[in-house]
C-alpha positions in Angstrom: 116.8 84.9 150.1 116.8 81.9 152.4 119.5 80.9 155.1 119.6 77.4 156.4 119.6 78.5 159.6 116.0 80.2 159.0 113.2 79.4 161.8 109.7 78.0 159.8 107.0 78.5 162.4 103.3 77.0 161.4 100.5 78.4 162.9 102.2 81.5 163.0 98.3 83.6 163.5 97.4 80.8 166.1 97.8 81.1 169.9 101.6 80.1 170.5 102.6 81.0 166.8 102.0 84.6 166.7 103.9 85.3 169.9 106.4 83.2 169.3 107.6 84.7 166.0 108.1 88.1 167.5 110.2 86.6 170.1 112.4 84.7 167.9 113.0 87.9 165.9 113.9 90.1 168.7 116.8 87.4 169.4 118.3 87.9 166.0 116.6 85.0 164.2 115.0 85.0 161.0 111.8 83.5 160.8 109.2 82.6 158.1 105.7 82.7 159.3 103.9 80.7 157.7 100.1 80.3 157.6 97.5 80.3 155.3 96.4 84.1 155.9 99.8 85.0 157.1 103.3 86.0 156.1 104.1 83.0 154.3 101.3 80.8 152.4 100.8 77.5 153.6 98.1 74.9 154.0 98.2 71.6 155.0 95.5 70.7 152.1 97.6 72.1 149.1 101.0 70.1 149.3 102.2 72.7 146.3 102.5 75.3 149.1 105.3 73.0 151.1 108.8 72.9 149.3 109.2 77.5 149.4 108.2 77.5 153.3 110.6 74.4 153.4 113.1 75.5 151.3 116.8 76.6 153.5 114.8 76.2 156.5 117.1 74.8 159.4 114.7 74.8 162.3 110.6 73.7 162.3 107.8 74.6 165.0 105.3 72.0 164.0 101.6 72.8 164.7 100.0 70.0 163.1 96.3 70.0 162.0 93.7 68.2 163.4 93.6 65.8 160.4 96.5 63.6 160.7 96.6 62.5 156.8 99.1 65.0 155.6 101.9 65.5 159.1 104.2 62.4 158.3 104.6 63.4 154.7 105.3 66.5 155.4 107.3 66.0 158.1 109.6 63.9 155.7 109.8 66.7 153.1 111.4 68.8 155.7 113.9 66.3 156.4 114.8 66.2 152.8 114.4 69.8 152.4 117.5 70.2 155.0 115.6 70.8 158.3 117.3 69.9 161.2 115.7 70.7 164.6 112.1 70.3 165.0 109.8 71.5 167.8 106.0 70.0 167.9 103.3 71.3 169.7 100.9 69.0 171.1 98.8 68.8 174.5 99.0 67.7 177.8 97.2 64.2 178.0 98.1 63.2 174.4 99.5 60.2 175.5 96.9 59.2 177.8 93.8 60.2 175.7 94.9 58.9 172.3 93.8 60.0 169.0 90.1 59.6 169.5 90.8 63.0 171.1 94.0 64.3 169.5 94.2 62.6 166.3 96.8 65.5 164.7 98.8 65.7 167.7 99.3 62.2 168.5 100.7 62.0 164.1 102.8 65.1 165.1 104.3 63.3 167.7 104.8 60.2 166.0 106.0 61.9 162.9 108.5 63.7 164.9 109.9 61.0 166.2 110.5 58.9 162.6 112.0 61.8 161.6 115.6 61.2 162.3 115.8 64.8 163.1 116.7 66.8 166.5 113.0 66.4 168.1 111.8 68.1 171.0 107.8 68.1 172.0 106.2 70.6 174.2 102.8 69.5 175.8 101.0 72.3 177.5 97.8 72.1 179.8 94.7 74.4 178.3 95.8 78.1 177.7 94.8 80.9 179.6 94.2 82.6 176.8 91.2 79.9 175.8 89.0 82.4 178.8 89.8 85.5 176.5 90.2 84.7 172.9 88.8 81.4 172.0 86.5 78.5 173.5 85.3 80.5 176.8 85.7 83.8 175.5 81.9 84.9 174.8 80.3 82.4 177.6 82.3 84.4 180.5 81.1 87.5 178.5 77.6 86.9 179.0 77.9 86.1 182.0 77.9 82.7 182.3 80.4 79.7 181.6 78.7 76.3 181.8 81.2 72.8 181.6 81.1 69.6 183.0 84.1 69.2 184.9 83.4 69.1 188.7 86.1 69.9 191.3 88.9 68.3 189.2 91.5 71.2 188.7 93.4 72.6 185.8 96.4 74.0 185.7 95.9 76.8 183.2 99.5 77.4 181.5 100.0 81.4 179.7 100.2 81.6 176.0 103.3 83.7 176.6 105.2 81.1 178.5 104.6 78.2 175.7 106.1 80.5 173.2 109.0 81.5 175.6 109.9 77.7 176.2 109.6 77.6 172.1 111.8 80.2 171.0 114.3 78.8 173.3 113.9 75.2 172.6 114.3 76.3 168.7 117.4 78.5 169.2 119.6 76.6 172.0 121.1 72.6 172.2 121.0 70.3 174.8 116.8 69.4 174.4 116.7 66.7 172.2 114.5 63.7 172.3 112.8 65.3 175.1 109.2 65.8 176.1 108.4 68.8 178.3 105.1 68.9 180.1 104.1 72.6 180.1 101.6 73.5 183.0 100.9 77.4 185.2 102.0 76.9 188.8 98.7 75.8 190.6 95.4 73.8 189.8 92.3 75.7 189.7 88.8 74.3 189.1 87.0 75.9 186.5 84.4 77.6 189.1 87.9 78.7 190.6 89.1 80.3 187.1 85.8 81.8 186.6 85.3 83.3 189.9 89.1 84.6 189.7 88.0 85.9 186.7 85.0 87.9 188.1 87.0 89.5 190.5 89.4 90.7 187.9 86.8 92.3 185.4 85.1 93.6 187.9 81.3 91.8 187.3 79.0 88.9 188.3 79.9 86.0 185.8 78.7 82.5 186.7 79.7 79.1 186.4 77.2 76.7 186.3 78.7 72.5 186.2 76.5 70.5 183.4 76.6 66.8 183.1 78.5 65.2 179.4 75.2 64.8 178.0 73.6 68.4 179.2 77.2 69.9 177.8 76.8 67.8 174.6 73.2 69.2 174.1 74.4 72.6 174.6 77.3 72.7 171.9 74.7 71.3 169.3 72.6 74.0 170.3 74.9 76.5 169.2 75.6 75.0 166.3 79.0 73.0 167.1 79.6 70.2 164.6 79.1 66.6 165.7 82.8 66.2 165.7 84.1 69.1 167.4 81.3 68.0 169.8 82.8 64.8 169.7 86.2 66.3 170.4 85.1 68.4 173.3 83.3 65.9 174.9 86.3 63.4 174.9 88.6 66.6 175.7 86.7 66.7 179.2 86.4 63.0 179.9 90.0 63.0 179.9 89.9 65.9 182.7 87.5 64.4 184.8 89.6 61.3 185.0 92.4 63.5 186.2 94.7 63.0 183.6 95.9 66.9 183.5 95.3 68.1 186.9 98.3 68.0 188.6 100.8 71.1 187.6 104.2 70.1 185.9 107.5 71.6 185.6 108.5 71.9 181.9 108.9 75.9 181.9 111.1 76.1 185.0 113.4 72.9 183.5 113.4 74.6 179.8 113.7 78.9 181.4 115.0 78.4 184.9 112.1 80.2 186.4 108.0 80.0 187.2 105.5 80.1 185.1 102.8 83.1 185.1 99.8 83.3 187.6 96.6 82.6 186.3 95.3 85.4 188.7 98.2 88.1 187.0 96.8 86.7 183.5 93.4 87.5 184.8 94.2 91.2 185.9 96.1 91.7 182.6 93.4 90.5 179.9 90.5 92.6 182.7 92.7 95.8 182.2 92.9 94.9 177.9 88.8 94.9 178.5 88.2 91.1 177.7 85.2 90.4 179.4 83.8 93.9 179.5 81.9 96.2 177.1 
């Protein structure tokens, strides 16, 4: 059975998605998680999956794909389908890189906005959790973590605090038509992050600064595709220029207090074992 007040979060195995749904549950909401591998089927590539994730679904966490083709179509069958509050992740920068970079993102944010629904977007800084589970997990593993990105800094937001300023954007009024910028307290470089890092697990890991075209010939050399190649690069022009460097206030304005320390993070993923063994 479906309730129109049910929560449809996409992504629900990604990053944000997976901790979010837990938290939404724990308030008393009831939440579909949709994925393709996960709870609920879905997949951006087979439209006959849309209208039962859709169906009596009053609320939407949109995590759009990196192809932008199918986000304003679908974002108009949830308007149809009785959806009436919508939250979008997208990424600090979005609006200053452009869809070179963020092609999905920038649609998600675009579509949200033709909706005619309740809209609220959430643009976060790079995760924390990219050291320990994704993009830098298996450099800082072996040891070394090699980027060109200089002395410009990053504010490094938690996983766990984008999905707290979700669930409460998605269960409480007064956000609408809004655009939080989602950022950790303080800048660090990436030599910074890594040697904080270090510290934490407890071992020599180094971090060595490339040029673009050095850090381009390294990702085809392990076998990254021209375009995420393409993607990265322009993902770190855009923090060279600055663009994300300087922290921002979205999850005291959204939960009334800071957000974590990338050192705590550090400590906590070192004690879980995540650059060790």
């Amino acid at each position: 059975m479906t309730s129109s007040n049910d929560i449809l979060v996409l992504g629900a195995t990604g990053k944000t998605g997976r901790r979010l749904v837990p938290r939404l549950r724990a308030a008393g909401a009831t939440v579909r998680a949709a994925s393709r591998t996960g709870e609920v089927r879905f997949d951006w590539t087979a439209p006959d999956t849309w209208p039962d994730v859709l169906a009596g679904a009053g609320a939407l966490y949109l995590v759009a794909p990196d192809d932008p083709a199918p986000i304003a179509g679908f974002v108009r069958q949830a308007a149809e389908a009785g959806v009436r509050r919508v939250v979008a992740l997208s990424g600090r920068g979005t609006d200053k890189i452009g869809d070179d970079v963020f092609p999905g993102m920038v649609a998600g944010e675009q579509a949200v906005r033709d909706s005619g629904l309740a809209w609220t977007i959430i643009r976060p800084n790079n995760f924390n959790q990219n050291f320990d589970e994704d993009l830098w997990h298996q450099p800082l593993r072996a040891g070394r973590l090699a980027l060109p990105i200089g002395d410009v800094p990053e504010p490094f937001i938690d996983a766990d605090d984008v999905a707290d300023v979700a669930a409460a954007l998605l269960t409480s009024d007064g956000h609408e038509e809004r655009i939080y910028e989602l950022s950790g307290p303080r800048g660090l470089t990436f030599a910074e992050a890594t040697a904080t890092i270090a510290r934490a697990a407890g071992r020599s890991i180094e971090y060595v600064e490339l040029t673009p075209a050095e850090y381009r010939e390294e990702l085809r050399a392990q076998g990254y595709p021209a375009a995420a190649v393409d993607t990265l690069d322009g993902l770190f022009a855009g923090h060279r220029a600055g663009i994300t460097a300087e922290p921002a206030d979205g999850v005291r304005q959204v939960l009334g207090r800071d957000p974590v320390e990338f050192t705590a993070y550090a400590e906590r993923a070192a004690r879980a074992g995540a650059w060790t063994g």
